[in-house]
Steps between C-alpha positions, in 0.01 A plus 500: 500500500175363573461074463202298550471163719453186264270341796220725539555800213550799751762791419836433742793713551857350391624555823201250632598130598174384540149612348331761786164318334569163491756426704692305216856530501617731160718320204855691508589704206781236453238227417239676298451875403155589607280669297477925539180633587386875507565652820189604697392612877427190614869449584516748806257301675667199421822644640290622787362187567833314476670761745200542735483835418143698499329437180437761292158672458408381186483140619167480647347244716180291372215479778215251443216621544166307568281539221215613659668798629581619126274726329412411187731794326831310634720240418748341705832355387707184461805487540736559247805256429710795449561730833424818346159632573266625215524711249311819510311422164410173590168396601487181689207263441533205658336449855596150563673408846800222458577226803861616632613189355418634138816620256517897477277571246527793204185779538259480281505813335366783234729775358437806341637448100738756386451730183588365180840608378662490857872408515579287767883328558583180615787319706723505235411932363362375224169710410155369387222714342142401597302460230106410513386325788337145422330389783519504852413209817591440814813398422587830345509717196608372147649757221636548218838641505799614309894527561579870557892446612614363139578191659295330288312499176292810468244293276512242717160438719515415896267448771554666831281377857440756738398472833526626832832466667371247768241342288506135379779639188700481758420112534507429114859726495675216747367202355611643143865605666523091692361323218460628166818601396562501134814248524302291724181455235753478226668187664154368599395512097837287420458271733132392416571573156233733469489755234355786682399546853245772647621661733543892500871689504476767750769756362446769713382625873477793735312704738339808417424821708577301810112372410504263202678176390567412172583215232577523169458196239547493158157453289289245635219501256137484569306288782326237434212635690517796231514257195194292682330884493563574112246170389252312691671464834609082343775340392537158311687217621817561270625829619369394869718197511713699352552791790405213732904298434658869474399587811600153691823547371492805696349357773791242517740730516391737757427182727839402461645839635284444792199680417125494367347769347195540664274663254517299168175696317463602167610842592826387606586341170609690178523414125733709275271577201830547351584153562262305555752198642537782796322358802628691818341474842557798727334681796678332793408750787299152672831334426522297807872296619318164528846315599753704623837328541333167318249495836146486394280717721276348706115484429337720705158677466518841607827560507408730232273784380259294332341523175815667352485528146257535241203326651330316191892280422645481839533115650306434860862500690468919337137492654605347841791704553776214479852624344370361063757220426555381160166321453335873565650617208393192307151504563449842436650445138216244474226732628628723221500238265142438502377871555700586124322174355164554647463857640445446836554286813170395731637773695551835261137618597592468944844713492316723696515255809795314551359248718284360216813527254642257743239265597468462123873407440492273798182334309660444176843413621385167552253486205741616163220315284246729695680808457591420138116402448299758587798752299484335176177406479391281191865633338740204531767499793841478376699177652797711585372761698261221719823313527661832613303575719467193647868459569537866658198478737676166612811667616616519866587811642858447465489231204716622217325488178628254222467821217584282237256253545249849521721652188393138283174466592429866388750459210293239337205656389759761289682161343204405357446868356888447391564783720722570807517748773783682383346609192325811467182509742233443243316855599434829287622766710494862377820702695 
């Protein structure tokens, strides 16, 4: 049976009294039944490691390269967090070179997608059809998919995330296994006496082909990047404020089981258009462990790839390669904020180059009325999201935020409107 360590994620053998990875000493079975993961290679050359043995041939070794001495056809590679080396049908596309101090970091990857009506089984032999595949990024590949084990409802519709094995799935698959547990959010929602909370219920994974990685969720809806694309690319302040408190509450949770999400953008967040009260946020493969053991990380530029993330949302510790902390994911909510009110950011037209991206942010970090300014124009600036912004710009790197001061001041606006934020999102969205 094959366990994984709670410290640092990687797959251990029972036998194991301390993580090969980590070095953390392993819970007993008598204290806490670990969770079963799928079985894969990687475990010989953990053994082999552990035993001093001669590693296997499929690990393989990582030699920097100057980049001067690379033609302009090749790529080099990071290296991975897990200690298998690359999948054939992955194509590595990062070229960045990390301080030795740096965490192991996930490739950066792009996978071949697999035919429509492919059967693939997960950890558990339950089988999912793939259905029509609905968009694709560097985080992966997002379809459609069906239950084809009878397990569950034939009618009933599921989305499935496919990846490389060793791409950043792999990241998102861990922080859903530590911290997202459906008992877990279930207790969080009683406690803060919330009626819903969005965060998505992973109900299936695998490996596939010895190549691909795989989650399965049930529906998630529609993006509201895809909703932005059906109108005129806006938003008004009601279902903005609206998304805006769902997605704190998610923030608050996930910062209280010692992570930040990393990449808070409008693709990353999903309305039901069969319930509209549905706000989920998903696509954690940037999900970083911000306070591991209740110790914040220190701030430190360049520990790091920098510029992580989608480049138009991410904060300036994303930019300057610090480990985000919780006022990352903030301020990114706020950049996304004003893009869905106004349709753009002074930096939207400069993605291109990074280094003006950032020079901008630094700019209007200190100048919110600036920023907010030269967005809206001669259209009135809405007192809550000034006030937002205000407050999350102000934050320390390891300040935790008060969200329900952030959750009121964006809650009023919707008061006077007699609205709340657990209604349905005021949108129209076609399925």
């Amino acid at each position: 049976m094959i366990n994984f360590c709670p410290q640092c994620g990687q797959k251990v053998e029972t036998a194991f009294h301390f993580c090969p990875v980590c070095g953390n000493k392993l819970p007993k079975e008598d204290d806490e039944e670990p969770m079963q993961l799928t079985p894969d290679v990687s475990l010989s050359s953990l053994k082999a490691l552990r035993q001093n043995e001669p590693v296997p041939e499929t690990r393989k070794t990582v030699e920097w390269i100057s980049s001067e001495k690379i033609p302009a056809s090749t790529s080099t590679e990071e290296e991975v967090w897990s200690p298998q080396a690359a999948s054939p049908s992955t194509k590595v596309t990062s070229k960045a070179k990390f301080s030795p101090r740096s965490p192991r970091r996930l490739k950066s990857t792009s996978v071949t997608p697999l035919p429509e009506g492919k059967i693939l089984t997960d950890q558990n032999s339950k089988q999912w059809k793939l259905g029509k595949l609905l968009n694709q990024s560097v985080c992966g590949l997002m379809y459609e998919a069906q239950s084809a084990s009878g397990a569950c409802p034939q009618k009933q519709r599921y989305f499935l995330k496919l990846d490389a094995k060793d791409g950043r799935i792999y990241n998102e698959q861990i922080f859903l296994q530590r911290a997202a547990k459906k008992i877990t959010v279930d207790k969080w929602k009683r406690m803060h006496s919330v009626p819903l909370l969005g965060i998505p219920n992973c109900i299936g994974f695998g490996l596939h082909e010895s190549n691909y990685r795989f989650l399965v969720f049930p529906e998630l809806g529609r993006t509201v990047q895809s909703i932005l694309g059906d109108g005129t690319n806006l938003l008004t302040e009601k279902p903005v404020f609206q998304i805006a408190i769902r997605v704190l509450d998610s923030l608050e949770y996930i910062h209280g089981n010692e992570y930040v999400h990393g990449d808070v953008t409008a693709e990353n967040i999903y309305v039901n258009p069969d319930d509209l009260a549905e706000v989920t946020l998903a696509g954690y493969c940037f999900a970083f462990r911000y306070c591991p053991g209740g110790k914040h990380v220190a701030q430190c530029q360049g520990s790091r790839t920098p510029h992580e993330g989608t480049i138009e949302f991410i904060s300036l510790d994303g930019h300057r390669g610090a480990g985000p902390s919780r006022r990352s994911d903030l301020q990114s909510l706020g950049y996304c904020m004003v893009k869905w009110l106004c349709g753009f950011l002074p930096w939207t037209d400069d993605l291109a180059d990074v280094h003006k991206v950032m020079e901008q942010k630094e700019r209007y970090q200190m100048d919110v009325v600036g920023l907010l300014r030269l967005c809206f124009g001669r259209k009135p600036i809405p007192d809550a999201l000034h006030n937002y912004l205000q407050q999350a710009m102000a934050l320390a790197f390891e300040e935790e935020p008060d969200y329900e001061a952030l959750r009121k001041l964006l809650g009023k606006p919707l008061e006077m409107k007699r609205a709340s934020a657990y209604d349905s999102v005021d949108l129209k969205v076609v399925p």
